[in-house]
N, CA, C and O of each residue as an XYZ file, in Angstrom:
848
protein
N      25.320     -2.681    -27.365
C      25.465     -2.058    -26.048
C      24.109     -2.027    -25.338
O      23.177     -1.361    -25.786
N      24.004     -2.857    -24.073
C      22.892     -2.176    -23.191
C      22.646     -0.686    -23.217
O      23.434      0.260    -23.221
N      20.864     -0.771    -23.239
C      20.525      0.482    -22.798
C      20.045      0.841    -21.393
O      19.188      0.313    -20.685
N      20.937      2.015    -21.170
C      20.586      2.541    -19.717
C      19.267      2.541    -18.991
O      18.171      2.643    -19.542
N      19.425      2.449    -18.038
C      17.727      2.604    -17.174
C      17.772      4.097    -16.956
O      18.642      4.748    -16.377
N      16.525      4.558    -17.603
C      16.164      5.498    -17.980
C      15.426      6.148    -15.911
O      14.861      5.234    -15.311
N      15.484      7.107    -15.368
C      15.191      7.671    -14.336
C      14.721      8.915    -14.728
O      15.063      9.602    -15.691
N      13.408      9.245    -13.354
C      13.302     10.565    -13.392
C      13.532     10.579    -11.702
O      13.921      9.691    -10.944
N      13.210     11.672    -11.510
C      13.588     11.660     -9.894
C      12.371     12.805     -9.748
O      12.311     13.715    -10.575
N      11.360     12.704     -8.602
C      10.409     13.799     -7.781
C      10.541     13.880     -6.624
O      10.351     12.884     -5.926
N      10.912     15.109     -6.065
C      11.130     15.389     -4.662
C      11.137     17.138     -4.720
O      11.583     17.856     -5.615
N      10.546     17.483     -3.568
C      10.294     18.694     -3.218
C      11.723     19.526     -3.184
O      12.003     20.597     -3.724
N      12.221     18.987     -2.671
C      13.386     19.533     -2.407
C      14.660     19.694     -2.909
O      15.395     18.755     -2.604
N      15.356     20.854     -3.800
C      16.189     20.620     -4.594
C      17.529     20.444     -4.862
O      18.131     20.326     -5.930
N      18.083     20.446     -3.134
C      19.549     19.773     -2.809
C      19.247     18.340     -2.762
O      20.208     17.626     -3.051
N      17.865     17.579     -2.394
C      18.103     16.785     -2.046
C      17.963     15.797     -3.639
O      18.477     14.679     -3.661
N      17.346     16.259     -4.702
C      16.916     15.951     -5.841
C      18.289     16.139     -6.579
O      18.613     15.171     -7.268
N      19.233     17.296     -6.564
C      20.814     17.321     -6.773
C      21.594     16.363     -6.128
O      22.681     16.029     -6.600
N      21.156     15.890     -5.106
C      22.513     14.654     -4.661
C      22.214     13.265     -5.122
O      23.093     12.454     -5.413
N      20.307     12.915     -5.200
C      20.178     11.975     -5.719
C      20.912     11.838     -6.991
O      21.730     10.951     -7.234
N      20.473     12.999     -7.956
C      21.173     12.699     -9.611
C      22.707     12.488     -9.228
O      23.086     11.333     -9.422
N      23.717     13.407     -8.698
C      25.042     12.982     -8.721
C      24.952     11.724     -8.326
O      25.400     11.038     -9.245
N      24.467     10.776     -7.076
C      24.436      9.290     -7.376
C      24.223      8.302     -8.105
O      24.868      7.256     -8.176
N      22.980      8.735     -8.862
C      23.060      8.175     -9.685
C      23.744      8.219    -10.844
O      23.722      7.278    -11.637
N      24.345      9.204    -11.026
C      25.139      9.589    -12.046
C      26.842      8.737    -12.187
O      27.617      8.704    -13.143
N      26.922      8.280    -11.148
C      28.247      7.306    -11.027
C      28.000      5.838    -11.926
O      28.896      5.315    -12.589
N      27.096      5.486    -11.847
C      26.622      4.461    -12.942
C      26.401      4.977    -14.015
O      25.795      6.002    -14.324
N      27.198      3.819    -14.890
C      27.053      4.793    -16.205
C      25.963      3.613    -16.833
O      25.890      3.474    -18.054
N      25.141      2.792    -15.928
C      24.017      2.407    -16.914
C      22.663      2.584    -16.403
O      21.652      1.884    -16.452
N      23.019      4.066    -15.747
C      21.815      5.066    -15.108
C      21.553      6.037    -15.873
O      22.602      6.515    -16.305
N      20.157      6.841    -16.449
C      20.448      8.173    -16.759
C      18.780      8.452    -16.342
O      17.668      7.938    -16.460
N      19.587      9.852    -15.677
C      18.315     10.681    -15.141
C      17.551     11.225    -16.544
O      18.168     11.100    -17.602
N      16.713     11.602    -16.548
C      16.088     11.885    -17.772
C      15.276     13.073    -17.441
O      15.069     13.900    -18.329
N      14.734     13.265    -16.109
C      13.544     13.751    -16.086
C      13.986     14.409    -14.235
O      14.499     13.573    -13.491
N      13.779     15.653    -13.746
C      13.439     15.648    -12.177
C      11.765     16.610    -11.818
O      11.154     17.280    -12.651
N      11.455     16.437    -10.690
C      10.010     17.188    -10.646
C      10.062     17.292     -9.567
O      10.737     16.532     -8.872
N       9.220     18.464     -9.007
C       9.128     19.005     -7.882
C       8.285     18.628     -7.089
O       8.477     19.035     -5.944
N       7.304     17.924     -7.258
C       5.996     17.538     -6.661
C       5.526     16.421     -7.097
O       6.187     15.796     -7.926
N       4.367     15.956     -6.669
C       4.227     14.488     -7.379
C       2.842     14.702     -8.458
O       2.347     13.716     -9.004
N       2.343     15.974     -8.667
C       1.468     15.850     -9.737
C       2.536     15.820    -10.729
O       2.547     14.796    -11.412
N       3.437     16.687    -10.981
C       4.399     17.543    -11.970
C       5.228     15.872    -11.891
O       5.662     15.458    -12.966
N       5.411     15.015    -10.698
C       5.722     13.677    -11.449
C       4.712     12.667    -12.368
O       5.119     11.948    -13.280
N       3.985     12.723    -12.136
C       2.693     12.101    -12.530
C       2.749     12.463    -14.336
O       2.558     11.735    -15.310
N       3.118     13.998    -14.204
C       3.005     14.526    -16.047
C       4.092     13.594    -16.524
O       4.008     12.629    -17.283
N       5.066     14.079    -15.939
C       6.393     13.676    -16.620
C       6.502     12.031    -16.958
O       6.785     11.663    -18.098
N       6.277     11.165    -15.974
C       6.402      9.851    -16.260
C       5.110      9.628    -17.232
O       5.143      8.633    -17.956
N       4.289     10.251    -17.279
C       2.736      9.905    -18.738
C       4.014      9.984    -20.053
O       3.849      9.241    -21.021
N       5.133     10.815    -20.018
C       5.385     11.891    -21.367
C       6.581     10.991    -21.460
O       7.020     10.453    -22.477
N       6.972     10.926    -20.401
C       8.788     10.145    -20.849
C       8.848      8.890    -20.576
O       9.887      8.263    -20.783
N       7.540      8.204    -19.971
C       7.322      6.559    -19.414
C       9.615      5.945    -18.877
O      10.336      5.057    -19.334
N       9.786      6.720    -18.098
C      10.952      6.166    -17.887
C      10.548      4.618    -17.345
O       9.410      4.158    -17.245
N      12.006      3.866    -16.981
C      12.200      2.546    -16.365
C      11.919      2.583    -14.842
O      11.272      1.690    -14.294
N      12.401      3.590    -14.215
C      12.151      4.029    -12.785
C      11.982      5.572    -12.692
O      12.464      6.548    -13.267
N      10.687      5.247    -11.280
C      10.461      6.759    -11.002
C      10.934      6.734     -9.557
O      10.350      5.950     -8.809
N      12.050      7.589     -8.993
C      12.314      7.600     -7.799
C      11.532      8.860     -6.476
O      12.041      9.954     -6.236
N      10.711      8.520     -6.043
C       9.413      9.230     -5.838
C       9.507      9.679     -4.080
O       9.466      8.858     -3.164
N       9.623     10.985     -3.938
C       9.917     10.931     -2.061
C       8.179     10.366     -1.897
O       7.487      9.830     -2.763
N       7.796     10.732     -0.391
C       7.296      9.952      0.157
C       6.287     10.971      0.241
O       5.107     10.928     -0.109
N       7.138     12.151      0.909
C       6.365     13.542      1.377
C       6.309     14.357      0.983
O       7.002     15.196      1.558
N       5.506     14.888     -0.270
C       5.314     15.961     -0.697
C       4.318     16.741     -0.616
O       3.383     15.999     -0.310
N       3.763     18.263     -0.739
C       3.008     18.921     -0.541
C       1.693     18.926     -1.151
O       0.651     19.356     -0.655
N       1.919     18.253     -2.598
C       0.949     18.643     -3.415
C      -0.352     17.263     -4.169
O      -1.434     17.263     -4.755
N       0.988     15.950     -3.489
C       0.196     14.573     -3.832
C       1.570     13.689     -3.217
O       2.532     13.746     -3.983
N       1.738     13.097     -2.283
C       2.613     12.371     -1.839
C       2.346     11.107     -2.980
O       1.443     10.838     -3.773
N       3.874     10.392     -2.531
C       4.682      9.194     -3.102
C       3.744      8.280     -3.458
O       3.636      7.847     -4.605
N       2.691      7.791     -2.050
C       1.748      6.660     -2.675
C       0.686      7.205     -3.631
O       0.235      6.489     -4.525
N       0.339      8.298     -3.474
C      -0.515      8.838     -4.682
C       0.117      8.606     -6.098
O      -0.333      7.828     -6.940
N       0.793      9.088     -6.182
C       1.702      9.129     -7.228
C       1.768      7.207     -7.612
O       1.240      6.814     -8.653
N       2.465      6.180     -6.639
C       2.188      4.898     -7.215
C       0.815      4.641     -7.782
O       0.676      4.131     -8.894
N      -0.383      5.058     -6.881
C      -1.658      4.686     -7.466
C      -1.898      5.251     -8.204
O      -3.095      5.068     -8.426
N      -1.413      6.089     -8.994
C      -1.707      6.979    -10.001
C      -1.315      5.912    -11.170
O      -2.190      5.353    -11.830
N       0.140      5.667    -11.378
C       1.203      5.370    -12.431
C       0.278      4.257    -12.393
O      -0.550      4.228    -13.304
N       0.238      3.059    -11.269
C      -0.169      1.572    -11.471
C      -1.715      1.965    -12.117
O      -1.850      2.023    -13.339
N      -2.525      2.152    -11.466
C      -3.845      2.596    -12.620
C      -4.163      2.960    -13.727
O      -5.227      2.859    -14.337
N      -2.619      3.662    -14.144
C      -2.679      3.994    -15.367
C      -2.192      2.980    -16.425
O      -2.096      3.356    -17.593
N      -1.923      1.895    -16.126
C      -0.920      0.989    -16.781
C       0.012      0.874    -16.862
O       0.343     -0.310    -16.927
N       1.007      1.764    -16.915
C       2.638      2.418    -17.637
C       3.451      1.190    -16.864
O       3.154      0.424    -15.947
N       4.185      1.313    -17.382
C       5.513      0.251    -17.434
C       6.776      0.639    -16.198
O       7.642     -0.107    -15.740
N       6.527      1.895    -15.929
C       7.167      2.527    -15.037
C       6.911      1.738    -13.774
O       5.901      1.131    -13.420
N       8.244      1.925    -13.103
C       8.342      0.921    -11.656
C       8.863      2.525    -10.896
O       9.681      3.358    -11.285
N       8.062      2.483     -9.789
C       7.990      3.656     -8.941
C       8.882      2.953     -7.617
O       8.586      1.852     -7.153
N      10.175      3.913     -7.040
C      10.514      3.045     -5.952
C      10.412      4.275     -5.241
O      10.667      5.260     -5.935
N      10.001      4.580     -3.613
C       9.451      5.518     -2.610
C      10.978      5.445     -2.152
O      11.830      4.568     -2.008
N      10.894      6.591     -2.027
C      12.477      7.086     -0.955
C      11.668      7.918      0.803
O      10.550      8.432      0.811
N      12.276      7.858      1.638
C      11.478      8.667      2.509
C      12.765      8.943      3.553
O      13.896      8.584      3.229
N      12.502      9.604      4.819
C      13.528      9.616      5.715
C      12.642      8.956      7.105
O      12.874      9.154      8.297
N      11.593      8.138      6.492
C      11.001      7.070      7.777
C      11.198      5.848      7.594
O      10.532      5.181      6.802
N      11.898      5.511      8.119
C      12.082      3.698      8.838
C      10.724      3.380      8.999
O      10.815      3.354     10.227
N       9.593      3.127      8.811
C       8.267      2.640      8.759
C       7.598      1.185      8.167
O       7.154      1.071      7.024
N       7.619      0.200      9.094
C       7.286     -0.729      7.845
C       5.737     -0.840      7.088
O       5.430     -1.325      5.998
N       4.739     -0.050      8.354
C       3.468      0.256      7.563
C       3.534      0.992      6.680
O       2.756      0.888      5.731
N       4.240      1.706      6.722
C       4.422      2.887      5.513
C       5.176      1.760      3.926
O       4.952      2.007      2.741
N       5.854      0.845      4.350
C       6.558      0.411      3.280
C       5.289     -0.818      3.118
O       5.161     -1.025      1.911
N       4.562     -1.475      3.720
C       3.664     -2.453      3.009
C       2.564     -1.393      2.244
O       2.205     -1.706      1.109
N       2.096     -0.305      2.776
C       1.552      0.358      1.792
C       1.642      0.620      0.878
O       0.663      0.911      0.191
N       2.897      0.638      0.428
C       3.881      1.330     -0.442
C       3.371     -0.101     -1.820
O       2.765      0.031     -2.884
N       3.956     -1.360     -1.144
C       3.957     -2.069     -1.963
C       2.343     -2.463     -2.436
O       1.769     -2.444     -3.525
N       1.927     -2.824     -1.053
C       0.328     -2.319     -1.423
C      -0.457     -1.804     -2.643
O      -1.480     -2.263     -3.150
N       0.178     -0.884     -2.935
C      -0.436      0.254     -4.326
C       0.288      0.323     -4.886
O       0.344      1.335     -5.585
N       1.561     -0.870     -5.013
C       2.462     -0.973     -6.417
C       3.917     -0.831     -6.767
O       4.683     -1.132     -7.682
N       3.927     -0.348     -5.830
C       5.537      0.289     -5.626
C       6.367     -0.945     -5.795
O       6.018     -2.094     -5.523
N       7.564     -0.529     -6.304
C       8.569     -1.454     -6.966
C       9.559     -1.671     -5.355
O      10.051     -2.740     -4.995
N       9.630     -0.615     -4.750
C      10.213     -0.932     -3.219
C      10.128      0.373     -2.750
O       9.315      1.222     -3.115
N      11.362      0.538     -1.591
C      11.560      1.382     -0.334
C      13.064      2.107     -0.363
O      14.112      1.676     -0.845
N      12.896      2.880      0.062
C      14.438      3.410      0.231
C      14.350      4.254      1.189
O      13.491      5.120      1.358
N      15.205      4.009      1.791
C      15.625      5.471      2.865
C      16.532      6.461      2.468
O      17.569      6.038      1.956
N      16.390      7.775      2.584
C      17.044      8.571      2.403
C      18.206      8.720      2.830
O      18.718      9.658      2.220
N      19.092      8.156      3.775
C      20.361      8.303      4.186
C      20.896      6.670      3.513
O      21.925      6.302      4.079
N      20.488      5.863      2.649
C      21.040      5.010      1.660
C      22.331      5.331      1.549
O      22.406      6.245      2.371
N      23.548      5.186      1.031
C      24.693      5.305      0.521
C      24.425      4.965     -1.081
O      23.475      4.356     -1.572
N      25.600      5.573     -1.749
C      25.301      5.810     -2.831
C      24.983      4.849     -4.080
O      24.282      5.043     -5.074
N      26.095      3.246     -3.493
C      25.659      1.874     -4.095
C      24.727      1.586     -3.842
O      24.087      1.133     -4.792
N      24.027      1.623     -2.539
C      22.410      1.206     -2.459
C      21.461      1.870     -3.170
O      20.377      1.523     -3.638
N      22.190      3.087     -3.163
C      20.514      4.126     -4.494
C      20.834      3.516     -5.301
O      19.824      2.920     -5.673
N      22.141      3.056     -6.245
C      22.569      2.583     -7.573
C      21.659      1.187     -7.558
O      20.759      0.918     -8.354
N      22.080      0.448     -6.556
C      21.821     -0.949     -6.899
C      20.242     -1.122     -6.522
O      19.781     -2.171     -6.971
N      19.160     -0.184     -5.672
C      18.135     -0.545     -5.705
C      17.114     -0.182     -7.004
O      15.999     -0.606     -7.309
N      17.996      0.775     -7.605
C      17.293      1.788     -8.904
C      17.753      0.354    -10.063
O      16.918      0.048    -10.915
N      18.864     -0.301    -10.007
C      18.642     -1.284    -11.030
C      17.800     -2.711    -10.323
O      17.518     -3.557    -11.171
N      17.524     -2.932     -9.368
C      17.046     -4.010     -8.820
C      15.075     -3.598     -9.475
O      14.365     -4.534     -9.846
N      14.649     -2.411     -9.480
C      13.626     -1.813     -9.503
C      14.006     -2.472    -10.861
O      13.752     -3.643    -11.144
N      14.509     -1.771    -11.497
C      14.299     -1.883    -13.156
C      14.197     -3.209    -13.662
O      13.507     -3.493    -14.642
N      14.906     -4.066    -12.977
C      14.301     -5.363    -13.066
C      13.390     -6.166    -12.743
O      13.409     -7.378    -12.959
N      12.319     -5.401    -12.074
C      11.107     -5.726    -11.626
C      11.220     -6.446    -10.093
O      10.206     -6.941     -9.602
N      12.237     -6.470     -9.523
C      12.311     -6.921     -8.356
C      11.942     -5.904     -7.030
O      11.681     -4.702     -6.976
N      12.038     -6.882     -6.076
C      10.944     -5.933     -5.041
C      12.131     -5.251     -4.031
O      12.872     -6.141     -3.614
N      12.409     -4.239     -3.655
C      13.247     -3.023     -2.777
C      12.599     -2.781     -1.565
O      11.709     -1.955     -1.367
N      13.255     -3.789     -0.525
C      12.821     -3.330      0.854
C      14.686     -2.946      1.187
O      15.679     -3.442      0.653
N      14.587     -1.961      2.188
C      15.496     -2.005      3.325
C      15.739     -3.258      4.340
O      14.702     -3.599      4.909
N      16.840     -3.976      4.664
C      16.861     -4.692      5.336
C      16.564     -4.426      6.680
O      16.155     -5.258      7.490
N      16.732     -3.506      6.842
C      16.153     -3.077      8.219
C      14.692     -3.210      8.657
O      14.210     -3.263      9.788
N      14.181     -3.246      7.575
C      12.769     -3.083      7.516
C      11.868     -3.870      7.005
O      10.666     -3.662      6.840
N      12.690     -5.052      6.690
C      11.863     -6.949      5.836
C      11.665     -7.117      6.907
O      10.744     -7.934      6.914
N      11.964     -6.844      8.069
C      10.850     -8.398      9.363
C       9.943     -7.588      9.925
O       9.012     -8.186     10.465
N       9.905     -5.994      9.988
C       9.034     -5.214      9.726
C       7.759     -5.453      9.339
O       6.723     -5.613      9.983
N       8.114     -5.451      7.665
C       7.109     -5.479      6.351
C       6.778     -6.926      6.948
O       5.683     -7.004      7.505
N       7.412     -7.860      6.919
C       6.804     -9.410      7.127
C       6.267     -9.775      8.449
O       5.967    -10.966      8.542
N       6.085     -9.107      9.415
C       5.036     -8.969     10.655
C       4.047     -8.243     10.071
O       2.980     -8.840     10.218
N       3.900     -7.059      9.377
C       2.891     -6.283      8.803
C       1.717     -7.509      7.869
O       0.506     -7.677      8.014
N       2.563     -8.089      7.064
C       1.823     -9.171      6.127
C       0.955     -9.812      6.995
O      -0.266     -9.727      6.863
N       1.609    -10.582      8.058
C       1.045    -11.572      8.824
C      -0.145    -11.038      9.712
O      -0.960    -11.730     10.322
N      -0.079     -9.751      9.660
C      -0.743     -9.346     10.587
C      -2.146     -8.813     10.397
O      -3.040     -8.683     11.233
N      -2.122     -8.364      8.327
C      -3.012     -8.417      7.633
C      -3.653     -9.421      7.251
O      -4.719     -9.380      6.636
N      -3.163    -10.226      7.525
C      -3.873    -11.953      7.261
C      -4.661    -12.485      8.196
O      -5.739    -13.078      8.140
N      -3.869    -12.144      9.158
C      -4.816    -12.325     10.631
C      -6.048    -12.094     10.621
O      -7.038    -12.821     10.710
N      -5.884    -10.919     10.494
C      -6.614     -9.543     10.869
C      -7.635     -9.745      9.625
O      -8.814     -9.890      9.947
N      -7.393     -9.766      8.552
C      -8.373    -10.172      7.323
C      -9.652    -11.538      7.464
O     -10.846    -11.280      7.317
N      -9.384    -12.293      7.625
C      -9.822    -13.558      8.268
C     -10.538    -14.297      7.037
O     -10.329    -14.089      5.841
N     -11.180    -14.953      7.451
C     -12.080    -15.554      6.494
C     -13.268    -14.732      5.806
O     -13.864    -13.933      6.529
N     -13.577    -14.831      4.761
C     -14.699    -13.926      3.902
C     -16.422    -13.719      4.736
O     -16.802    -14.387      5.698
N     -17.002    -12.925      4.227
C     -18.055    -13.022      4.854
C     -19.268    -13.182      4.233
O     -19.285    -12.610      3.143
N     -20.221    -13.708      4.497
C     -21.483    -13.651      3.317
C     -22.026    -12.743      3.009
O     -22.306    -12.243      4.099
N     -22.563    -11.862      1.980
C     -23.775    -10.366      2.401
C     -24.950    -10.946      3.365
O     -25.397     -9.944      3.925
N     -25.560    -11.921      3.758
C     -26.315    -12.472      4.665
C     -25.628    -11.904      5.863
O     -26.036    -10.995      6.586
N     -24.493    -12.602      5.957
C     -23.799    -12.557      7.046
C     -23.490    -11.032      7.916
O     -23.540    -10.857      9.134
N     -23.273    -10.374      7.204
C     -22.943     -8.854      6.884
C     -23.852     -8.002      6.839
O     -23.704     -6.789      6.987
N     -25.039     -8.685      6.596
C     -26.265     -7.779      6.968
C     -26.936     -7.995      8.265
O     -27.483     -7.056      8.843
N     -26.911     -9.522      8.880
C     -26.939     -9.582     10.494
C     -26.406     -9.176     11.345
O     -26.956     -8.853     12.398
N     -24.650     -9.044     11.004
C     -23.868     -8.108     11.775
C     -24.271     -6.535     11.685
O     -23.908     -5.849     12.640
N     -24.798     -6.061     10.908
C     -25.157     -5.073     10.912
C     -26.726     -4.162     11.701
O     -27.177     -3.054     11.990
N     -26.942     -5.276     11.720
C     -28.425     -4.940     12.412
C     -28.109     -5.673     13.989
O     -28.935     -5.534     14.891
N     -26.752     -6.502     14.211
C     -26.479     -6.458     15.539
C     -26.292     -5.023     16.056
O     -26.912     -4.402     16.920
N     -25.041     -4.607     15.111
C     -25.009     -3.335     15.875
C     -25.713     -1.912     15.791
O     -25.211     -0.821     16.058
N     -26.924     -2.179     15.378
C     -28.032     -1.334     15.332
C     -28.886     -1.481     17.048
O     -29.709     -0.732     17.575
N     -28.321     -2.631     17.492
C     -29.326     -3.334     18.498
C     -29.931     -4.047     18.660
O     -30.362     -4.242     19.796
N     -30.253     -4.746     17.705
C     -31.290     -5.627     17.174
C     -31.273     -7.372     17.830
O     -30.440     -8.214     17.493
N     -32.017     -7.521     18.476
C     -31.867     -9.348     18.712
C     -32.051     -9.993     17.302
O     -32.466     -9.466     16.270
N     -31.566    -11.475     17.563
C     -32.288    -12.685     16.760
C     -33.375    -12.540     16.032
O     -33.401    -12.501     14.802
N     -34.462    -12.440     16.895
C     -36.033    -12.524     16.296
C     -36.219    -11.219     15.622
O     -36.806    -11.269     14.542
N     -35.653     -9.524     16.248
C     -35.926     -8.684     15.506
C     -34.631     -8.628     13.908
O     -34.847     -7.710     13.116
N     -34.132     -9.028     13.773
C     -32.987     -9.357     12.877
C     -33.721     -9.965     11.804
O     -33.605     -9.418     10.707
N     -34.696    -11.321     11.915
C     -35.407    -12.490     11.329
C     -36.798    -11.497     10.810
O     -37.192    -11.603      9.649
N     -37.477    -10.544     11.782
C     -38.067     -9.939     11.361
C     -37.973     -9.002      9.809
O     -38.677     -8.758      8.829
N     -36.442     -8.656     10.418
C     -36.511     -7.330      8.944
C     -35.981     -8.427      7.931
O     -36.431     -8.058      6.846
N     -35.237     -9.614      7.729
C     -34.802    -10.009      6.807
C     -35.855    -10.898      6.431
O     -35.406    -11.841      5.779
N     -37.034    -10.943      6.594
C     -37.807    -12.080      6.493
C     -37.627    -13.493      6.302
O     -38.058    -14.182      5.378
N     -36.695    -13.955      7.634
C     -36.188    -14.811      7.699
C     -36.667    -15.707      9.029
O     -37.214    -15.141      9.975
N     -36.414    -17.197      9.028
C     -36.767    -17.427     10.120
C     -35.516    -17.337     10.965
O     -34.353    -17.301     10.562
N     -36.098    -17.300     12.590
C     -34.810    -17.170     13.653
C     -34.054    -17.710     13.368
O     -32.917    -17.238     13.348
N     -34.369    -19.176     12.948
C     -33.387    -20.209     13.737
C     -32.355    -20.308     12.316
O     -31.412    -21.098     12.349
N     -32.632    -19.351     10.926
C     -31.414    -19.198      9.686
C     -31.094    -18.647     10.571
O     -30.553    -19.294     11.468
N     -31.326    -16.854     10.767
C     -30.813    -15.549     11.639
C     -29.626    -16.356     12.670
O     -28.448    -16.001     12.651
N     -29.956    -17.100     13.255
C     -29.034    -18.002     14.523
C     -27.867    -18.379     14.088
O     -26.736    -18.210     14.544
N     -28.530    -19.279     12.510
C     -27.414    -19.794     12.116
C     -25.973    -18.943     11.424
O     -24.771    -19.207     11.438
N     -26.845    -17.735     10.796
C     -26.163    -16.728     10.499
C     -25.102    -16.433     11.447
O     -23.901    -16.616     11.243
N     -25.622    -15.976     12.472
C     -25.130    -15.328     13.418
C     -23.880    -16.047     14.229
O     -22.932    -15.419     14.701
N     -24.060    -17.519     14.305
C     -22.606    -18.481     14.013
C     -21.873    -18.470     13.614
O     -20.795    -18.729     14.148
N     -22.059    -18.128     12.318
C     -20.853    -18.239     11.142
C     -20.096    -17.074     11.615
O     -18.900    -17.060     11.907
N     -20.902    -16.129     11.655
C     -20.219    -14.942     12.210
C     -19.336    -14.668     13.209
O     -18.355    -13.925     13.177
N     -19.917    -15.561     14.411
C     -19.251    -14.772     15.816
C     -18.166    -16.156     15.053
O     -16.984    -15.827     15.156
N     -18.320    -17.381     14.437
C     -16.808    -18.264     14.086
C     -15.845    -17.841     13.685
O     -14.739    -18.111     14.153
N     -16.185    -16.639     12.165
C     -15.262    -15.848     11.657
C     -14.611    -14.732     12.521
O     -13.445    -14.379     12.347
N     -15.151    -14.381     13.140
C     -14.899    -12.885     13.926
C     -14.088    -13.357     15.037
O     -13.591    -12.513     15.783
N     -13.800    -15.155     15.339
C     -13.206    -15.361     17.183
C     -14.185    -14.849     17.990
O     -13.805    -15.347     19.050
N     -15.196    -14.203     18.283
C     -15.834    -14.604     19.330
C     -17.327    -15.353     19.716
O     -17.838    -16.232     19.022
N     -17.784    -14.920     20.715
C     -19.051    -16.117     21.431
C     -20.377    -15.507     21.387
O     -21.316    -16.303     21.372
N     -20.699    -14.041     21.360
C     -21.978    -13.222     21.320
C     -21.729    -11.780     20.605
O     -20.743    -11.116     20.284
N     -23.477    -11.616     20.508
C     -23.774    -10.301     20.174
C     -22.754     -9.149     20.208
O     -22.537     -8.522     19.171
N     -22.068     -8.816     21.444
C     -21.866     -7.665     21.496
C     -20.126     -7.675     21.283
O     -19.666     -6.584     20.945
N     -19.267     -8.656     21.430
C     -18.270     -9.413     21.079
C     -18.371     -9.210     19.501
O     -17.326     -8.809     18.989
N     -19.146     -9.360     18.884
C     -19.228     -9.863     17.415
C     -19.104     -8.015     16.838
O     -18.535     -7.538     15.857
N     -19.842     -7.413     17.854
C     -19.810     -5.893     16.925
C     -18.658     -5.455     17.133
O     -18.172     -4.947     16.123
N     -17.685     -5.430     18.474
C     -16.808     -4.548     18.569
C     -16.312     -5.166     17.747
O     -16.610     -4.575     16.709
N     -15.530     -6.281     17.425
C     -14.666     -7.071     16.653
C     -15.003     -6.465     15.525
O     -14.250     -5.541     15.215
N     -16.104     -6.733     14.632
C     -16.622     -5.823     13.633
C     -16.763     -4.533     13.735
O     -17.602     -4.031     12.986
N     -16.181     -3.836     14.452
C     -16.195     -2.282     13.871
C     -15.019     -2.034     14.218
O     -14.739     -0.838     14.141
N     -13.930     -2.934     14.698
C     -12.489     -2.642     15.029
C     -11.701     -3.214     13.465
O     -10.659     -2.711     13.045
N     -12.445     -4.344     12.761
C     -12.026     -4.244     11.491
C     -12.719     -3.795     10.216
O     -12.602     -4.438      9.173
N     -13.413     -2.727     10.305
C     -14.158     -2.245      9.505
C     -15.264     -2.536      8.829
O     -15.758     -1.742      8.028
N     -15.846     -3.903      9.131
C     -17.313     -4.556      8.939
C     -18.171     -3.601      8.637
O     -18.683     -3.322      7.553
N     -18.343     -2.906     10.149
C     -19.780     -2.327     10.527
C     -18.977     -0.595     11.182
O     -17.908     -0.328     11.731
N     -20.111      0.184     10.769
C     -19.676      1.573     11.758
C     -19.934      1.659     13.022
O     -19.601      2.662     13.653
């Protein structure tokens, strides 16, 4: 006989932590094992009972849902964490997967979808809402964009003394470099970044976190 996928369930709230278990409880190759009120008190429980799935709200008081994934994934455990929430969000759901999460769920799910995403989890497969894949897949694209090509520490230290103020020659000065590297530096840069000068090159760099 197969063995059941073992569940715990964490959520603040304890009607809403009672309707999850009766759902899951219609599958009989589900068993709750474990529920918690918060996401440290989930954090204990999945160390102690390493279930198959941890069904984890989003919003809790004391360490929300993605804490709780970066917790479990850092720790190693075998446990597949899937986030339940009552936000349609797809930044919220690439984060999610971001730091590990096995998928997404919305809280107004029907009761085959909690069933069938809690075994889709257990099989290591990934749980988006359909509502919310072209979402998540504009989000991807948009981190890619937005990520761009790598940067040199050379590179990264000229941008940085751009936005200190600094010209070319005073740039070449502190790095004891000649201008016309500093120049070349400073190419690569405004190439990676899309734009043409100095001051182009900082906002761009401090709109994606380069430089402060």
């Amino acid at each position: 006989m197969k063995e059941r996928t073992r569940v715990i369930i964490a959520d603040d709230h304890p009607l809403y932590r009672e309707g999850l278990k009766r759902a899951l409880s219609w599958s009989d190759a589900i068993e709750v094992v474990g529920e918690a009120e918060g996401g440290r008190a989930a954090v204990t429980m999945i160390k102690e009972l390493i279930p198959d799935v941890a069904v984890v709200d989003y919003k809790m008081p004391d360490m929300d849902g993605i804490a709780v994934t970066r917790a479990v994934a850092q720790s190693g455990m075998a446990t597949r964490v899937l986030l339940v929430s009552a936000f349609a969000n797809s930044e919220l759901v690439f984060r999610a997967l971001e730091e590990g999460a096995a998928g997404y769920l919305l809280k107004d799910a029907k009761r085959a979808e909690v069933i069938e995403a809690v075994a889709q989890a257990a099989q290591g497969k990934t749980v988006i809402p359909p509502e919310l894949a072209g979402g998540v897949a504009d989000e991807i694209r948009l981190r890619a964009q937005t990520a761009g090509p790598a940067f040199s520490e050379r590179e990264l230290e000229v941008l940085k003394y751009f936005a200190q103020g600094l010209s070319i020659p005073q740039v070449a000065q502190k790095l004891f470099l000649a201008p016309s590297t500093v120049k070349t530096h400073a190419q690569h840069v405004y190439e990676k970044l899309g734009v043409s000068d100095r001051a182009a090159a900082v906002a761009e760099g401090m709109r994606r976190g380069l430089v402060d």
